[in-house]
N, C-alpha and C positions, 0 to 999 in steps of 0.2 A: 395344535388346534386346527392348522389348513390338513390335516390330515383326516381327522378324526369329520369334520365337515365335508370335507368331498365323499367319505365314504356314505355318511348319511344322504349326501343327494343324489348319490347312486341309487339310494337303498328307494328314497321318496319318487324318486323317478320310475324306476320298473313297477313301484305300486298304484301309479298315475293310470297306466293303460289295465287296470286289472278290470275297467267295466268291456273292455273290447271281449273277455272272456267269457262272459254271462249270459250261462245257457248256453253255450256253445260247449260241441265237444272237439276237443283236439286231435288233430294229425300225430301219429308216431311215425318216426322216422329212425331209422337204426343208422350205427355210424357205417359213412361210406352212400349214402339213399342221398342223392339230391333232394333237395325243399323248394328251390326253382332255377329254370336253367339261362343263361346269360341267349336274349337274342328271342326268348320269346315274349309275347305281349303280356304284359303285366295288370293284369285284370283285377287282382287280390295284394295285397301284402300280407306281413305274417306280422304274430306277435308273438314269440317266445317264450313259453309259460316254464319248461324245464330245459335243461341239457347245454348244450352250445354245438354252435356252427361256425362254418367259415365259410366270408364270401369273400371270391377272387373273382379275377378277369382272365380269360383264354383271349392268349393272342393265336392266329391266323396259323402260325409256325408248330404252337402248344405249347406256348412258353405260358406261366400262372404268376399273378402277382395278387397276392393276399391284400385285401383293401382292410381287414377286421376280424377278429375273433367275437361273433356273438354269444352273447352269457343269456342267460335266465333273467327275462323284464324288457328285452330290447326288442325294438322293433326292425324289419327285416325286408329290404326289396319296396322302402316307400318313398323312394324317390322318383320310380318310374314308375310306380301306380299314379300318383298325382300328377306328374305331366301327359301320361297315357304315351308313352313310348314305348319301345321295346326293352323290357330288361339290356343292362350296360356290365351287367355282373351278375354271377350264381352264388350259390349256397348250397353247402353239403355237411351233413351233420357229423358229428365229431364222436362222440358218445349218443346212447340213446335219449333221443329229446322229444319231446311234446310242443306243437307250436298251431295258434289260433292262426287258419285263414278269415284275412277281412276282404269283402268283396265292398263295393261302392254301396248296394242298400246298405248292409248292413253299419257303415259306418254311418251314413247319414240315420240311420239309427241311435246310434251312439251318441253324435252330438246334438241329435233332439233332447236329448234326457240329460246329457253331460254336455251342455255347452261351455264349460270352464274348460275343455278338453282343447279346445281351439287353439288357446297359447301353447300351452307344452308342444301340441303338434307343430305347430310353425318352429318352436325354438329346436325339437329333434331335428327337423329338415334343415336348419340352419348348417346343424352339427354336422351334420352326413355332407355335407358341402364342405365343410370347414375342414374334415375328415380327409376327402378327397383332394382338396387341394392342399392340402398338407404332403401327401403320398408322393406328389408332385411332383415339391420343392424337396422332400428328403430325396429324393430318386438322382434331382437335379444337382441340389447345392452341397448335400451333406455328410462326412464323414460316417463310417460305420459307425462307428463309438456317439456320435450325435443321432443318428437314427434311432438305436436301441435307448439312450437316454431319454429322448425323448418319446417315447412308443411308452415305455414303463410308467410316464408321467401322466400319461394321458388314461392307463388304467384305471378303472374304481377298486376301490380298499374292499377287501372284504373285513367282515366284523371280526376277524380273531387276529389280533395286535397286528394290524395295518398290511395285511399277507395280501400281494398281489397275485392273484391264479392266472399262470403261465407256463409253458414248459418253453426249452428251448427253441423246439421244432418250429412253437409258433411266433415266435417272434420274429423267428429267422423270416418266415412266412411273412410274416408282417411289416419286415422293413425293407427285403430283398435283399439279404445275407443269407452265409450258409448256415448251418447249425454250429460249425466250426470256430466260426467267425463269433457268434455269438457264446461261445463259452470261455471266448479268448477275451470279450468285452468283458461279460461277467465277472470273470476271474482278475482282471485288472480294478473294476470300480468293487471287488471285497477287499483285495489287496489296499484300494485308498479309504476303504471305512467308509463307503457311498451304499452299499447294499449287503445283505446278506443274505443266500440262497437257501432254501427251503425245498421240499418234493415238491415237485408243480407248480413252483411258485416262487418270489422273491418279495422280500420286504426292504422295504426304503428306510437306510437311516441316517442319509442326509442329502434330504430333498432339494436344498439349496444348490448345494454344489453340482446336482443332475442338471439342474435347471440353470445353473452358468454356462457347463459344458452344451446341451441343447440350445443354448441362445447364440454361443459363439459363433465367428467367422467361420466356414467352412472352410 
């Protein structure tokens, strides 16, 4: 049931932002095309209409640390549109994607007509906080094997029998392990009947026991 319900508020969610799309036409971006660059002024955010991206952070040196894998529904670079600071992270598209630029008219556009838009928008920005300082505390406190369980957990389901869309490259990406690392977790939580892998992706089939190993003591 907690499965089949997160997937649906995945699904409710990416449907929430589809008035930011109306009458607008999308940006295409081919994989490898930046969508924005970490350090400049964020004047626009995106909104994801196809494809996926990934924003990381460039340290000083060129060292990257993946903060997310964005999918199809999500919004993109709005945490420093709303403060009006300098982008803190980039974006670069992974596959060929389609993504709505929203500028400040136009969203106060938006919630002239959609002012129900207001809460989801404060609860997404929560996220993107919650997100980051999560990135944190794995960075700080957490075992490989607790970072990748927990990364997996925070995925949304797609609709064909709970199949999480991921490869390993991005995880690895995403928790600051190697690809290596992450086929060696993999290979351990099938071995315990916690998951089972899939092309591009893995399915969860026992959520609980992910979610003990990510709560534990580091």
């Amino acid at each position: 049931y907690n499965n089949k319900k997160s997937g649906k508020a995945a699904v409710r969610m990416s449907q929430i932002w589809a008035p930011l799309a109306e009458g607008q036409r999308p940006g295409i971006y081919v994989p490898g095309q930046f969508i924005y660059l970490q350090g400049t002024q964020a004047d626009t955010f995106f909104y994801l209409v196809s494809g996926a991206a990934r924003s990381f952070i460039s340290s000083e040196s060129g060292g990257e640390r993946v903060l997310t894998v964005h999918r199809a529904g999500d919004l993109m670079g709005e945490a420093s549109f709303f403060d009006e600071r300098p982008r803190v992270s980039s974006a670069v598209a992974l596959v060929r994607s389609e993504a709505i630029s929203v500028d400040r008219e136009r969203l106060n556009a938006v919630f002239r007509a959609h002012p129900d838009l207001a809460l989801p928008m404060l609860q997404y920005l929560a996220r993107t906080v919650r997100m980051v300082t999560g990135h944190v505390d794995d960075m700080s406190f957490l075992r490989a094997d607790q970072r990748v369980a927990r990364y997996l957990l925070s995925l949304p389901e797609e609709a064909e029998r709970g199949r999480l869309a991921c490869t390993h490259e991005e995880i690895g990406f995403s928790v600051g392990v190697s690809r290596v690392t992450v086929s060696r977790v993999l290979g351990d939580f099938v071995r315990r009947g916690w998951v089972e892998t899939a092309y591009r992706g893995v399915r969860l089939k026992d959520r609980s026991a992910l979610q003990k190993l990510a709560d534990a003591p580091g």
